[in-house]
N, C-alpha and C positions, 0 to 999 in steps of 0.2 A: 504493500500500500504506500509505503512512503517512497519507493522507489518510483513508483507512477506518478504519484501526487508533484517529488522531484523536478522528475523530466516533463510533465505539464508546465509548471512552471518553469524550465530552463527553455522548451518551447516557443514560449509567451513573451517571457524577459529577452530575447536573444533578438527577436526583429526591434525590440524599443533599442537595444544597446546600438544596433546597426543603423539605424534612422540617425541615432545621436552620432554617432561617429561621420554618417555619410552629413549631417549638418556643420561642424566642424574641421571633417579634415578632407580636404579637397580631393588627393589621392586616394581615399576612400569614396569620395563622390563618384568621382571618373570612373571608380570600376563600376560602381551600380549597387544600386542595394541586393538586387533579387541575385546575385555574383556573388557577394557579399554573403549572403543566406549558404548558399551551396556551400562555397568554402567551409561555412561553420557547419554545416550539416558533414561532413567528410571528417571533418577534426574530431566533432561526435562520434563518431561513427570509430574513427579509430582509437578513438577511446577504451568504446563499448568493445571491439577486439582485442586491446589489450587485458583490461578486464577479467575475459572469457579467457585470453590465454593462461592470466595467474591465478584461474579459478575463483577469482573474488565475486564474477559474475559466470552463474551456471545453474543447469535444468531447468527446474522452473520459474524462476528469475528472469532467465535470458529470454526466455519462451513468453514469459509474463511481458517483457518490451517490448519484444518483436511485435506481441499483438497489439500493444496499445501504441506504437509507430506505427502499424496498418491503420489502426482505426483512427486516428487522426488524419492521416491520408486522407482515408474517403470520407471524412465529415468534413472539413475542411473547405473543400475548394464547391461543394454543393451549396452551401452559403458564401460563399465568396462570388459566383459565379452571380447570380440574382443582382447583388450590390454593385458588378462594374458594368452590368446593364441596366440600372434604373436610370444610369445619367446618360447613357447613350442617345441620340439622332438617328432612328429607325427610318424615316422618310425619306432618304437618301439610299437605299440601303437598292434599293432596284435598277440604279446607274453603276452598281457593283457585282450584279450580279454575272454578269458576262467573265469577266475575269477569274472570279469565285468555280463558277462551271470549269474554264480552259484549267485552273488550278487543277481542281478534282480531277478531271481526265488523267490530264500529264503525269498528274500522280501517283494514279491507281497503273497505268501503264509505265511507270516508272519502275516502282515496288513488284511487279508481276517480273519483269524483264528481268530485272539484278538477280529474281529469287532464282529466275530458273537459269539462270546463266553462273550463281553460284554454287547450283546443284551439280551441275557437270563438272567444277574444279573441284569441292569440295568429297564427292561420293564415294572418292578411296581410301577414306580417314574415316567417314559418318557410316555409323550402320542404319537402313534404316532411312536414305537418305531422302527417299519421295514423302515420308511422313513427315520430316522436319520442313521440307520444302510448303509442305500444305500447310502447318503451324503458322512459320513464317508469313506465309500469303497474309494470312487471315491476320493475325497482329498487328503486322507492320499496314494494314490497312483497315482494318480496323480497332482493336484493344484484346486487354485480356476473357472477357466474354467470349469474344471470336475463340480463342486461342484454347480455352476450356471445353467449348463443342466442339470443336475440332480433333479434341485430344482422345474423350469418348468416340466422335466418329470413323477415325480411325485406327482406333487402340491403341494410343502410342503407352510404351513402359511409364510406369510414373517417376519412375527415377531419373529417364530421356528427359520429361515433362518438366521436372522440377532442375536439371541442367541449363532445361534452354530457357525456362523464366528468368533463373537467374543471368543467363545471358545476355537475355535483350533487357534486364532492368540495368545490368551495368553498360552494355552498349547506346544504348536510351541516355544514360547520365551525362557517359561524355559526347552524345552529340549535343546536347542542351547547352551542356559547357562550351561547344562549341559557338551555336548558336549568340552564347547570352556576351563571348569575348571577341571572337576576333570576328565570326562568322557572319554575324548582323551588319560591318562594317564591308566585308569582302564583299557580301550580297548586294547591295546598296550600289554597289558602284559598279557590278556586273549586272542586274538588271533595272528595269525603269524603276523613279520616283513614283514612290503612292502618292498621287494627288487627291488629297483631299476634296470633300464637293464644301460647294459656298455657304452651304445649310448644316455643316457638320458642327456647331456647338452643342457642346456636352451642358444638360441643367447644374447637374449635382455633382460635379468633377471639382469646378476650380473653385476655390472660395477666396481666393483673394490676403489671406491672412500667411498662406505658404503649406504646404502640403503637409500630412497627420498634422493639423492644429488642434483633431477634434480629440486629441491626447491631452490639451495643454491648458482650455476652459472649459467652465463647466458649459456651455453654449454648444461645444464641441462635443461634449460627451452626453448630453441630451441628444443632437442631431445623433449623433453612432446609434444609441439605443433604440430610436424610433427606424435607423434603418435596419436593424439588426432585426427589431420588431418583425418589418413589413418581409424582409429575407426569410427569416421561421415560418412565418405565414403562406410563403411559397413555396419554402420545402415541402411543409406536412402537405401543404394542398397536392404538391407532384408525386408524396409517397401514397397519399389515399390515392390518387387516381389511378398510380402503377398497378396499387395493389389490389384495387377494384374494377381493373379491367381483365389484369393478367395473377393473381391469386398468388404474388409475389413479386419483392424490387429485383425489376428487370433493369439494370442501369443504362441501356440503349435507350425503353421507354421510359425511364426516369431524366436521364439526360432533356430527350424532347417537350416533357411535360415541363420540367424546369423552366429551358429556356423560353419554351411560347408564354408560362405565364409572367416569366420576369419582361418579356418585350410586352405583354398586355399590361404589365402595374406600371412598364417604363412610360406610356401616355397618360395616368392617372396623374392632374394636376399637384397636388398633398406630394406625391411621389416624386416629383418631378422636383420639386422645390428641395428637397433634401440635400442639403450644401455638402456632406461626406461620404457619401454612398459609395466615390467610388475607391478614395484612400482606405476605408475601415474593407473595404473590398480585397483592398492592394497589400492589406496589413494581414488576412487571412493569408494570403499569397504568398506571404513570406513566410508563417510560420506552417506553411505546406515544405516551403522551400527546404526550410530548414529540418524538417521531420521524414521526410523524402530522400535526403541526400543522407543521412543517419541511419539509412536502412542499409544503406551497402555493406557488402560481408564480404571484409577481406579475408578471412577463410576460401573464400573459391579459388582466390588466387593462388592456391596450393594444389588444387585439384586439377592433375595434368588433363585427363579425359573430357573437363569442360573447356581447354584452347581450342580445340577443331571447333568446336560449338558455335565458340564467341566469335571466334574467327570470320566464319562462316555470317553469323548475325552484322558482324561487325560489317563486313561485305556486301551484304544487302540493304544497310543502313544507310552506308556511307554511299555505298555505291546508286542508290535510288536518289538521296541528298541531290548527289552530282548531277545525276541523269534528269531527275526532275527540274532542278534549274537551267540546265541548259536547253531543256525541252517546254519550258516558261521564259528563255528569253524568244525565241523562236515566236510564240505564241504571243508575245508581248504584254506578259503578266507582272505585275509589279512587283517588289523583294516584299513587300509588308505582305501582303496577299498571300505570297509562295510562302512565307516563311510560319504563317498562321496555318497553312491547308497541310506545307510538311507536316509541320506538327499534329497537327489534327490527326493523320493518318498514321504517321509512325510512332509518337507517343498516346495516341487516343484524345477526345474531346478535354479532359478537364487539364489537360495542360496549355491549352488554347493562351484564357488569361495570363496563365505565366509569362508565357512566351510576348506578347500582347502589351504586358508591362513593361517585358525588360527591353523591348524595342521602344517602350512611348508611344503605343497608339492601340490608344482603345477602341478605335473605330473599327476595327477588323474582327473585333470576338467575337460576332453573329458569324463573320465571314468562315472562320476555322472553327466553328462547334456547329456549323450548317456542315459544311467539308469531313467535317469528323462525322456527325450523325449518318450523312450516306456511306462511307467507310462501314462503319460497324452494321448498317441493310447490308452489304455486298462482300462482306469480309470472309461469312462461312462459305459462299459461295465461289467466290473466286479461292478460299482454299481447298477447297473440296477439288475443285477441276485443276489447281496445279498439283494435287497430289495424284491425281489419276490420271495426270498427262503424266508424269515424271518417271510413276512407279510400269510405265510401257516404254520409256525411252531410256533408263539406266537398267 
């Protein structure tokens, strides 16, 4: 208990520390806060490995964290995600969707192409290797939902299964890393500027005082509570709905009930007015950041039989990255755009926002959790048929 209670709290306290630091020291500015978050989530992390090694942390302890860093995961970013669309300009949002569409294609044909062009290098090391190819499809294009029916529909071993999660959850880390340091700046200047449209003011983003103020008065932590209110009010409402349509949280149909009711409460006037929706939004964001990257277990890194794995992931990651950019400048999609729909499809919907912040532009989060949510319709499908092209051509 107090080991949970602990890390709640080191959670919590660890984006305020980062705020104040990224307010004072400029070389902490420049990296970024959500940068900033990661790093401290890894230093945790090898922490909680060292720990485990000296046995101070072990069995049900270890097992006790690990579950309650998942479950901050997924509570997390489902309230956070509501708050950095109340402030959003929805009316705009149809002069975007042409791009949004060329994104998603490029994509989905991106991630198809690497996986099965990784299958032929990789199948003299992988046993097994049309299953893993079908995994991949479905994850990397949609999430781990995909990646769970697919595992049942194929029968892959559960010890293969739990190799390549771990896999793409570390190959996933450092593409973000990538993304959140150098990648966002390379992108930028290899494909077009996101131009904003003329009607793109945000209600409840900027408040004039300087971003988290609504830390610092009480005015400010009145406004957080009323959106954190209106937030709660749109989870329960997307989990009744899941769970009274389909007799269990489906998080494909949770994702979409979310977001359609947070763009329905984003026109409600009361709503709209809310001056911190989207920082108390951006403050969830970090302490995902930081709870996310604390998950990593440098234990694998000792396990020879998961390099072909990672390798392999690694491959199809990087290599769809590549492929889909270059197959977005062709198409003449913009980096903000590509760099929201990557994400969408290779880390799934709720890293949209992350991504979203660390670039500075909230206008895209419909763009990349629209991008995600067809992902995860199309994920078991297209793994299903790269597993049974594969397992006839190897």
């Amino acid at each position: 208990m107090l080991l949970s209670i602990f890390t709640l709290l080191l959670y919590v306290a660890t984006p305020v520390l980062i705020l104040l630091m990224c307010k004072r020291f400029k070389p902490v500015q420049k990296i970024g806060e959500v940068l900033v978050a990661y790093f401290a989530g890894v230093f945790f992390a090898l922490v909680i490995w060292l720990l485990a090694e000296l046995g101070v942390l072990e069995g049900e302890r270890l097992a006790s964290l690990r579950k309650l860093q998942a479950t901050v995961c997924d509570l997390v970013i489902p309230f956070a995600i509501p708050l950095m669309l109340f402030s959003a300009n929805f009316r705009h949002l149809k002069t975007q969707l042409g791009g949004a569409s060329r994104a998603l294609l490029t994509g989905l044909v991106a991630v198809v192409f690497m996986t099965v062009v990784g299958s032929f290098i990789f199948h003299p090391y992988i046993p097994d290797m049309w299953k893993i190819a079908g995994l991949i499809a479905g994850v990397e294009t949609g999430g781990t939902p995909n990646m769970v029916a697919l595992q049942f529909a194929l029968k892959v071993p559960e010890n293969t299964f739990i190799q390549l999660q771990a896999s793409d959850m570390l190959v996933c880390f450092f593409y973000l890393l990538f993304l959140f340091s150098v990648g966002k700046a390379l992108l930028r200047k290899f494909l077009p500027k996101y131009k904003a449209p003329a009607d793109s003011s945000a209600a409840g983003a900027s408040s004039g005082e300087g971003a988290y103020y609504f830390m610092r008065s009480r005015h400010g932590l009145l406004q957080m509570l009323k959106s954190l209110g209106v937030s709660v009010a749109v989870v329960l409402l997307s989990i009744g709905f899941t769970v009274l349509l389909l007799g269990e949280i489906n998080v494909p149909c949770l994702m979409l009930a979310l977001t359609t009711l947070s763009i329905a409460a984003s026109f409600v006037k009361p709503v709209q007015k809310l001056r911190y929706s989207f920082d108390v939004g951006m403050f969830l964001v970090l302490i995902f950041n930081v709870a996310i990257a604390s998950m990593v277990d440098f234990t694998q890194f000792f396990n020879v039989e998961i390099y072909y794995i990672a390798g392999y992931v690694f491959f199809c990651v990087f290599g769809s990255l590549f492929l889909h950019a270059l197959l977005c400048k062709l198409c003449k999609v913009d980096a903000d755009t590509f760099m929201v729909s990557s994400t969408a499809l290779i880390n799934s919907p709720p890293f949209v926002p992350v991504v979203a912040a660390a670039i500075g532009n909230r206008q895209v989060i419909l763009i990349g959790i629209s991008v995600g949510m067809v992902g995860y319709a199309v994920g078991n499908y297209l793994g299903f048929i790269v597993a049974e092209v594969m397992s006839k051509v190897l």
